[in-house]
N, C-alpha and C positions, 0 to 999 in steps of 0.2 A: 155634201157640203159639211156634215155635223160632222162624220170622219175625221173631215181636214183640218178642222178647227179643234175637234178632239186632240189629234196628234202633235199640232203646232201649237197650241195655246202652253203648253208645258215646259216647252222650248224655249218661247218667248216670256216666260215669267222667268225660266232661270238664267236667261242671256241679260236680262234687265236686273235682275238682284244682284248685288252683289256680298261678299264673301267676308269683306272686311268694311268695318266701320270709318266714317271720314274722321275721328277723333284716334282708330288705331291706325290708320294709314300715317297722319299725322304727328303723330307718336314714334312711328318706323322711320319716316321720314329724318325726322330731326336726329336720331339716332346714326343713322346712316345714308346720307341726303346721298352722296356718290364715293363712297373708300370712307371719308374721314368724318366721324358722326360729330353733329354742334355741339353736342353735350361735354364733349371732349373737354372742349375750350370752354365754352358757356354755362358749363353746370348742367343738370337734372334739368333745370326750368330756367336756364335764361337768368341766375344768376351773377351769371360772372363765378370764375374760377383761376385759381391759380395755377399754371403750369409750369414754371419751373423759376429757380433759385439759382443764381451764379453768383462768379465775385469779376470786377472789371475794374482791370487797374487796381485793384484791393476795395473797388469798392461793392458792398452787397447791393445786387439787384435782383427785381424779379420781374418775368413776364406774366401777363394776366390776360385771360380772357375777359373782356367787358361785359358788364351785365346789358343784354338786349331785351328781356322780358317787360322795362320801363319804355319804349319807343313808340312811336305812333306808328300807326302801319306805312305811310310815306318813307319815314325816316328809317325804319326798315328795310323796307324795300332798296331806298336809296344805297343804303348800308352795303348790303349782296352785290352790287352792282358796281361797286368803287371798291380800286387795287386797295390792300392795305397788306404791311407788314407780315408776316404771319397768316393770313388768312388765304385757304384756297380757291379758289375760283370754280365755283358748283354750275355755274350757267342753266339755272333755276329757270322752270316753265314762270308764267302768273300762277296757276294753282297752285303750283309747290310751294311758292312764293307766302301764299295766303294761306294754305294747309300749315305751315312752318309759323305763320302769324298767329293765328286762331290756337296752335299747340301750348305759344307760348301765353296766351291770356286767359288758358281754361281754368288757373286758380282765381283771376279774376269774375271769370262769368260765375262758378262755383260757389264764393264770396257773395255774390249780389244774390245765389237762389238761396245763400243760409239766411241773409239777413230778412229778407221777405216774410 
């Protein structure tokens, strides 16, 4: 019996660890959620960004990526979930979903352990 438990217990610690962090996962994630990473459009952190400059009809326009980093997670979530303009269609798990959330308010939680 100690064998058994010798050989398997080794096994079963490193089937259970894992390899990468839920804050790096999250970080790869938003980067490259499926082809076209957020950051693209939304900045490093959920800024908002601008992607491109034209003229229409002579007049100057530009498109932007919205800053999502300010949303509640509801309205989030909502967000991913409804066509809009420009934006791809990821058909996000709920963890991705919440990993993608949590990515973008780590300068907030960050914020709250300086002030402490």
């Amino acid at each position: 019996m100690k064998q058994i438990l010798f050989f398997t217990l080794p096994l079963y610690l490193y089937a259970t660890s894992s390899f990468i962090t839920p804050k790096e996962y999250a970080a790869q994630l938003y980067k490259n959620p499926r082809g076209i990473g957020c950051n693209l459009c939304h900045g490093e952190n959920g800024e908002g960004k601008l992607i491109a400059k034209y003229k229409h009809k002579g007049v100057e326009k530009s498109f932007r990526g919205p800053q999502i980093n300010n949303k509640t997670y509801e309205e989030f979530a909502k967000a991913l979930n409804r066509r809009k303009k420009g934006m791809p269609r990821y058909f996000l798990t709920n963890k991705e979903v919440e990993a993608l959330y949590l990515h973008l308010q780590k300068d907030k939680e960050e914020k709250k352990k300086d002030d402490k």
